[in-house]
N, C-alpha and C positions, 0 to 999 in steps of 0.2 A: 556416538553414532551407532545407532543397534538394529535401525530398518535389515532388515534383511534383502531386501532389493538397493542397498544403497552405495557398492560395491560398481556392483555394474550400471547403477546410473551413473555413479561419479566418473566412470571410462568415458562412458556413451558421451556424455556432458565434457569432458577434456577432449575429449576426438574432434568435434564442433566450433572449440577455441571461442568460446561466447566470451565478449567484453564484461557482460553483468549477466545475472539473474534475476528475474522478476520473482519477488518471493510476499507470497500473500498472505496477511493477518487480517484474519475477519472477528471484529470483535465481538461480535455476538456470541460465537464460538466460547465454551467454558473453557476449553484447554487450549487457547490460543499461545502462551507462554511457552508449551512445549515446542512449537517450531521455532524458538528464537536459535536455540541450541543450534539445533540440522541446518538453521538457514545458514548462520556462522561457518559450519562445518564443512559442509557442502561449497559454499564463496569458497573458502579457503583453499580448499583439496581441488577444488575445478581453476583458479588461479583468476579468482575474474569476485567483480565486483556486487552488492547484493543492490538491489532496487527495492526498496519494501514498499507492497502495495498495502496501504489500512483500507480496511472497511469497518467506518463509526458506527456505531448504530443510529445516534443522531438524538438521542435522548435528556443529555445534557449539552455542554457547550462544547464545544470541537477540542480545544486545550483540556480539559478536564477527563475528556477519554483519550487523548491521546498521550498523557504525561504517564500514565505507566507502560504503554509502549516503547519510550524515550526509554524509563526505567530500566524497561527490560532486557533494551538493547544494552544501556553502557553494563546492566550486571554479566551480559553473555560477551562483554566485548564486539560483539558488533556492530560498526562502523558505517552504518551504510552510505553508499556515491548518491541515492534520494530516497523521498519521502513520497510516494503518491497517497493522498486520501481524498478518500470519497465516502458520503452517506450512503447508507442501506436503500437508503428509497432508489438514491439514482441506479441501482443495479434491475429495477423497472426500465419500461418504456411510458415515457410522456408525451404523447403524437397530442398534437395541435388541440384545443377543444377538451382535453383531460384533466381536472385539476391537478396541479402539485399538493400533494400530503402537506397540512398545517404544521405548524411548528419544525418540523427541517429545517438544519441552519443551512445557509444560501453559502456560495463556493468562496466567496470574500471572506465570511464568518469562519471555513472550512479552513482556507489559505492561510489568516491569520495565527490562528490555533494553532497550524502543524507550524509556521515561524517562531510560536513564541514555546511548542513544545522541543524543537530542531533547529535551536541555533546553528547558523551557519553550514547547513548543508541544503542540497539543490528540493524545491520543496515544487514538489509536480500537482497534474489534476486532469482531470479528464474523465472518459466514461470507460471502466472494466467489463462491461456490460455489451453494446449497440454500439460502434462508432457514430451510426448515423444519427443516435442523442445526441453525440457532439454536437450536430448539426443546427439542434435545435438546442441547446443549450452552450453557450459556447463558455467555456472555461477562462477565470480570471487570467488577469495575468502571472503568470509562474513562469518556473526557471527550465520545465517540463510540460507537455502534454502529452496524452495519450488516448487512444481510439481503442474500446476492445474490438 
């Protein structure tokens, strides 16, 4: 842990007594691997549990981008209590009358992938974005959802 502000997050964050953290990988991102470590570190030192949120890019199958995530977490040892994933596109708005971007895999194609990269742990979905996409998009069935 080498952030220089990570000290007095980890206080501020233990004073709170938060159940989890919401901790986000976006794959698009090239140094996405590095937060695997701080997320670990951070869960650990705050006593509370990590939520990883992915963001696929959406360019191959859902499992495909998401297996070196799975990787990355058992190489750092981290554990996580869920899985939230979501495509890059849904971090738009899609109001009524707009098309959906082609080839996006759909939240089923999404659900599936992160069960077959995440056995056995709670696999969510929802919008990081708008809650109100929720609204119009409404999320498979998972073990989780969420509204940004």
């Amino acid at each position: 842990m080498s952030h220089p502000y990570l000290p007095a997050v980890i206080d501020l964050v233990r004073q709170a007594g938060p159940q989890h953290l919401n901790c986000r990988i976006d794959l698009r991102a090239a140094d996405w691997e590095n937060l695997v470590p701080l997320y670990r570190d951070l869960a650990a030192k705050c006593g509370c549990e990590a939520v990883i949120e992915i963001i696929v890019p959406g360019k191959s199958t859902p499992e495909a981008e998401l297996r070196p995530v799975a990787a990355a977490l058992t190489k750092a040892g981290l554990a996580p209590a869920a899985v939230m994933v979501t495509p890059a596109a849904d971090l738009l708005s899609y109001p009524p009358g707009v098309p959906y971007p082609d080839g996006v895999p759909g939240w089923k194609d999404v659900a599936a992938g992160a069960r077959s990269a995440f056995p056995g742990i709670r696999i969510g979905s929802g919008m990081l974005s708008n809650f109100t996409e929720l609204n119009r998009k409404p999320a498979p069935h998972v073990e989780t959802v969420t509204g940004g």
